[in-house]
C-alpha positions in Angstrom: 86.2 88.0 97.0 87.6 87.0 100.0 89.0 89.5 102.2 90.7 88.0 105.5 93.9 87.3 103.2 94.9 91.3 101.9 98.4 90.2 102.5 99.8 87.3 101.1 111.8 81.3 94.4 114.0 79.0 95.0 113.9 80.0 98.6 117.0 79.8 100.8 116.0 76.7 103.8 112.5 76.5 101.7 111.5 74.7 98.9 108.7 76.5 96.7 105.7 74.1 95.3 105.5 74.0 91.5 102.7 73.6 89.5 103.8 70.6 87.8 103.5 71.5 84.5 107.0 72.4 82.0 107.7 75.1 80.1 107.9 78.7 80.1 105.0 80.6 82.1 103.5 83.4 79.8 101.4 86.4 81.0 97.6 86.4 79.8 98.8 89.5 77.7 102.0 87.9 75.6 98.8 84.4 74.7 98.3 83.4 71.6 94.9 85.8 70.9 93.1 81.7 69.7 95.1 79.8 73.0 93.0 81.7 75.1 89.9 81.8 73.7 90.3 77.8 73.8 91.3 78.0 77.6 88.4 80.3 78.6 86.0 78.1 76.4 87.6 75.1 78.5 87.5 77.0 82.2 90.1 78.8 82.3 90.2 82.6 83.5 91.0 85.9 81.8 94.6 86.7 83.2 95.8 83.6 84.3 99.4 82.3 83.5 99.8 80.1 80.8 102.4 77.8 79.8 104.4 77.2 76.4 105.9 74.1 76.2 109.3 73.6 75.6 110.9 73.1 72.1 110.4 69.4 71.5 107.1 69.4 72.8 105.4 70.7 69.5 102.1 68.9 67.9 101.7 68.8 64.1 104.5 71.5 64.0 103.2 73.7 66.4 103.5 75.1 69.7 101.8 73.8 72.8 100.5 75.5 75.8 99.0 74.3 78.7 96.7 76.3 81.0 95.1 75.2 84.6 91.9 75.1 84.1 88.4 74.2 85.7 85.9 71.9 83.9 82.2 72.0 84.3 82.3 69.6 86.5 84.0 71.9 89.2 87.1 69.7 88.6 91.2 71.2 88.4 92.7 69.8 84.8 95.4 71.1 82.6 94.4 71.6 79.0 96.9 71.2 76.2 96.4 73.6 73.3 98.0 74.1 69.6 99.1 77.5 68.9 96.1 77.4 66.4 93.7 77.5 69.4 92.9 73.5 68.7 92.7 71.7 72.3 94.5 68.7 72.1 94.3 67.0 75.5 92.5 67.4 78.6 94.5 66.2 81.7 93.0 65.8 85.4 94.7 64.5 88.1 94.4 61.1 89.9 92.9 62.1 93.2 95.3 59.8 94.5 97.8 61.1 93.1 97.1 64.5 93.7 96.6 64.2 97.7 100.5 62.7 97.2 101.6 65.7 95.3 100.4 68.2 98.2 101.8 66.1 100.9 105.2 66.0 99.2 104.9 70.0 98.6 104.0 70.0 102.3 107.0 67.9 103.3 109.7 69.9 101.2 108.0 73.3 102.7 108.4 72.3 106.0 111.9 70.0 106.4 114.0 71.5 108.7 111.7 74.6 109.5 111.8 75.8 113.3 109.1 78.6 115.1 111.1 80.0 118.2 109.4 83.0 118.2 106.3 82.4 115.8 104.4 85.7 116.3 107.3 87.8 116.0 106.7 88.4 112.3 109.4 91.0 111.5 109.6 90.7 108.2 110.9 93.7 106.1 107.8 93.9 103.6 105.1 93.0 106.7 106.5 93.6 110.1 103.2 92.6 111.6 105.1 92.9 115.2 104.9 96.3 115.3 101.2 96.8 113.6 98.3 98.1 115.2 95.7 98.7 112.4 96.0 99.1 109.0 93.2 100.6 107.1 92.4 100.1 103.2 89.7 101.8 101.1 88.6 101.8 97.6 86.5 100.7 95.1 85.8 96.9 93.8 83.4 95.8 90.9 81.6 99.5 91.3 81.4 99.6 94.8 83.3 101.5 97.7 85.1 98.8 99.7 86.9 99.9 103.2 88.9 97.5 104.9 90.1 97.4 108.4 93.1 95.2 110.0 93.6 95.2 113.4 96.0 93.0 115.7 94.7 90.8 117.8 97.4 90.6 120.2 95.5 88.8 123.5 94.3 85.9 121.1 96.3 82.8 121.0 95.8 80.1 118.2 98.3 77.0 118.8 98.7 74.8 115.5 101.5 71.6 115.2 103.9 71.6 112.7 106.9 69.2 112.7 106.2 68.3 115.9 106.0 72.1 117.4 103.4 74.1 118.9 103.2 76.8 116.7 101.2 79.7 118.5 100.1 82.2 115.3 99.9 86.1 115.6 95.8 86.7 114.9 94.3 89.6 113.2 91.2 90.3 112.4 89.9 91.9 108.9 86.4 94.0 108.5 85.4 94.4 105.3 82.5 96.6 104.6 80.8 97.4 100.8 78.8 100.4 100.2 78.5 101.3 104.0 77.6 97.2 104.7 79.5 94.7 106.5 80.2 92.3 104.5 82.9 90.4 106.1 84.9 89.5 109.7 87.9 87.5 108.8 90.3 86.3 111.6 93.5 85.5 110.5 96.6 83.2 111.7 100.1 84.0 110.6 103.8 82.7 111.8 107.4 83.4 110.7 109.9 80.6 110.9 113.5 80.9 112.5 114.5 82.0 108.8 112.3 84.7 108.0 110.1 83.6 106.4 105.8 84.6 106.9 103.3 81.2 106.8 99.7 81.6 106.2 98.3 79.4 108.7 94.5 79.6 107.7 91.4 81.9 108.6 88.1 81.7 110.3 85.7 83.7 107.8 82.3 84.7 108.6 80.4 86.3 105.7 77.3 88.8 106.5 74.3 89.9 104.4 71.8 92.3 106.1 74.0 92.0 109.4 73.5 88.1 109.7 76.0 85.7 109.4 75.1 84.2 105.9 78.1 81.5 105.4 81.7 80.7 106.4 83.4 80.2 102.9 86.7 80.2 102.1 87.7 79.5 105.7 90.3 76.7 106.4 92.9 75.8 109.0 95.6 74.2 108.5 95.8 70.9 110.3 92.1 70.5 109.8 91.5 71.1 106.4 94.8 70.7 104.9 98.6 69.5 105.8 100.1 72.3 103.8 100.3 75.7 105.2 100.3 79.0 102.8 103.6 80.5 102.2 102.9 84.3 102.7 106.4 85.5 101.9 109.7 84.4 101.1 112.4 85.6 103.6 114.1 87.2 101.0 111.6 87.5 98.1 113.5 87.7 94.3 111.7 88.7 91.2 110.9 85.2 89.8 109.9 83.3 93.1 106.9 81.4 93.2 104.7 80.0 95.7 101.8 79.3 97.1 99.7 81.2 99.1 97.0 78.9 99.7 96.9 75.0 99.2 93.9 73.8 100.4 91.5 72.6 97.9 90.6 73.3 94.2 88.5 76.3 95.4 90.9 77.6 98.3 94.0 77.8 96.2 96.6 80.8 95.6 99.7 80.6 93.6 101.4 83.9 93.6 104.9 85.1 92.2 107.1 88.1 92.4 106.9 90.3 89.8 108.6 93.8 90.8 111.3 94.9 93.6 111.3 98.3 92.4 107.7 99.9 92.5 107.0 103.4 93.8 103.3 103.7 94.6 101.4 106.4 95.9 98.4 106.2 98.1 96.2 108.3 100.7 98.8 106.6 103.2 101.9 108.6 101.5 104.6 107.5 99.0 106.4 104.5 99.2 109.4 103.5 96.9 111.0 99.9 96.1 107.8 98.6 96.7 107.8 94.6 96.4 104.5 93.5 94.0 102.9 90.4 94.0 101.0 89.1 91.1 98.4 86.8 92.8 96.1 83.6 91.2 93.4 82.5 93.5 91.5 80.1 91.8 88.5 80.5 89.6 89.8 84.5 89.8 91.5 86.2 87.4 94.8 87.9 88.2 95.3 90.0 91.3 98.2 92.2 92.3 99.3 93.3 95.7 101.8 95.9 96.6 104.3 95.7 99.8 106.2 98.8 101.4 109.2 98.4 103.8 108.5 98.7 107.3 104.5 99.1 106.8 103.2 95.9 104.9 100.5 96.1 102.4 100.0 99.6 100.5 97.6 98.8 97.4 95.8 95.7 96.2 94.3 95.6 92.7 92.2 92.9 91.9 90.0 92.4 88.8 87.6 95.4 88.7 89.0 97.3 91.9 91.8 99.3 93.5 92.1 99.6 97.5 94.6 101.7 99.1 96.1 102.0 102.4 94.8 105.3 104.0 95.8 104.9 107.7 98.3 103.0 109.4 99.1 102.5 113.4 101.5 101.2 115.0 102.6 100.1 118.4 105.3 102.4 118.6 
């Protein structure tokens, strides 16, 4: 797991990218029991979305679903699959065609979007202005995990979008396992003249045995891709979609709004109307991250884990 990014609709000013597939989008849970053993026999992972095609689409009489998948090959398709569990098509993308489909996504993000004040990220659910440190601990695949988040306030990273210099609010995550250090992710943020939070990429260094062992999963936008993250909607509803991360077929996050009204209770204390986040970074099953008003992120579940927020500091 990668552990710089803790935080991560029609959107007012801000169009969301789609998936590009039709239909309804069904949880893992409410699949066709022989649908997904097709799309985890085909790639696919165990509590992704999947979608059921629209009436009209059927095949031989049956329903269709289509899931994202990713072939042996290490290459992104969509699958097509009867409601019998029979796989009917596999679908990749022109690459061509796919480098136009994230420029257009980056296009409709960005039109019209102005950073006056870039790292004065105020936003109800993550009001990283006023954050000092966060601190997260917990367990993950059998391990005890503690995170630490602190603000990086004298480092400057300048990025252009539409034109502007776009000077990102840095922090840095530590993420230790069992005692180790296992990870020092720096992270770049921005909120538009709207509200809304951009995910601007992350330098990652990854450590085994207190050596710096690889850099994966870092990216930058500008460098590595023309499409920056969309952290958080201004005003998030339950429904919005969006995505996190749109970098590559490994460094890819589409998340959605599940919940507006969850109380959760951690080490930290209780928070109520708590915004949750069901996350899909790829080749992952799904992850789910929970926001409190006026302290950010609380609780992050992902497959096989639960961290909680034990300490939080602020500059005021």
């Amino acid at each position: 797991m990668n552990y710089g990014k803790l935080f991560s609709s029609a959107l007012l000013g801000v169009a969301i990218a789609s998936t590009g597939r039709a239909g309804t989008e069904l949880k893992w849970a409410d699949v066709p029991e022989a649908v997904r053993a097709t799309v985890l026999a085909n790639g696919g992972k165990v509590g992704q979305t999947v979608d059921k095609e629209t009436k009209g689409h059927n095949v031989d009489g049956q329903t269709v679903y289509e899931a994202g998948v990713t072939d042996k090959d290490g290459n992104v398709a969509d699958i097509v699959v009867k409601a019998d569990g029979k796989l009917v098509q596999t679908k990749h993308d022109d690459a061509a065609d796919a480098a136009q489909e994230k420029a257009d996504r980056a296009k409709k993000i960005l039109a019209g979007v102005i950073f006056s004040h870039p790292r004065d990220i105020t936003h109800p659910f993550l009001p990283l202005a006023s954050l000092k440190q966060d601190v997260l601990e917990g367990t993950e695949d059998g391990k005890k995990i503690r995170v630490e988040r602190t603000a990086l306030p004298d480092k400057h990273k300048i990025f252009k979008i539409n034109g502007q210099e776009v000077d990102a609010a840095v922090f840095e995550d530590r993420a230790w396992m069992n005692g180790r250090l296992e990870e020092v992710a720096t992270d770049y943020f921005a909120q538009d003249d709207a509200g809304n939070v951009y995910y601007l990429g992350e330098d990652v260094d990854e450590y085994e045995d207190g050596k710096v062992t690889s850099h994966e999963g870092a990216w930058l936008l500008g460098k590595d891709t023309q499409t920056p993250g969309l952290l958080l909607p201004a005003h998030p509803q339950v429904g919005d979609k969006f995505k996190s991360e749109d970098v590559s077929k490994t460094v890819d996050e589409s998340d959605e709004v599940i919940s507006l009204a969850e109380t959760v209770t951690v080490p930290a204390g209780t928070y109520k109307n708590c915004l949750k986040i069901a996350e899909h970074p790829a080749g992952e099953g799904v992850e789910y991250k929970y926001y409190a008003a006026g302290v950010g992120v609380v609780r992050e579940v992902p497959s096989g884990g639960d961290e909680q927020l034990v300490s939080h500091k602020t500059n005021n």
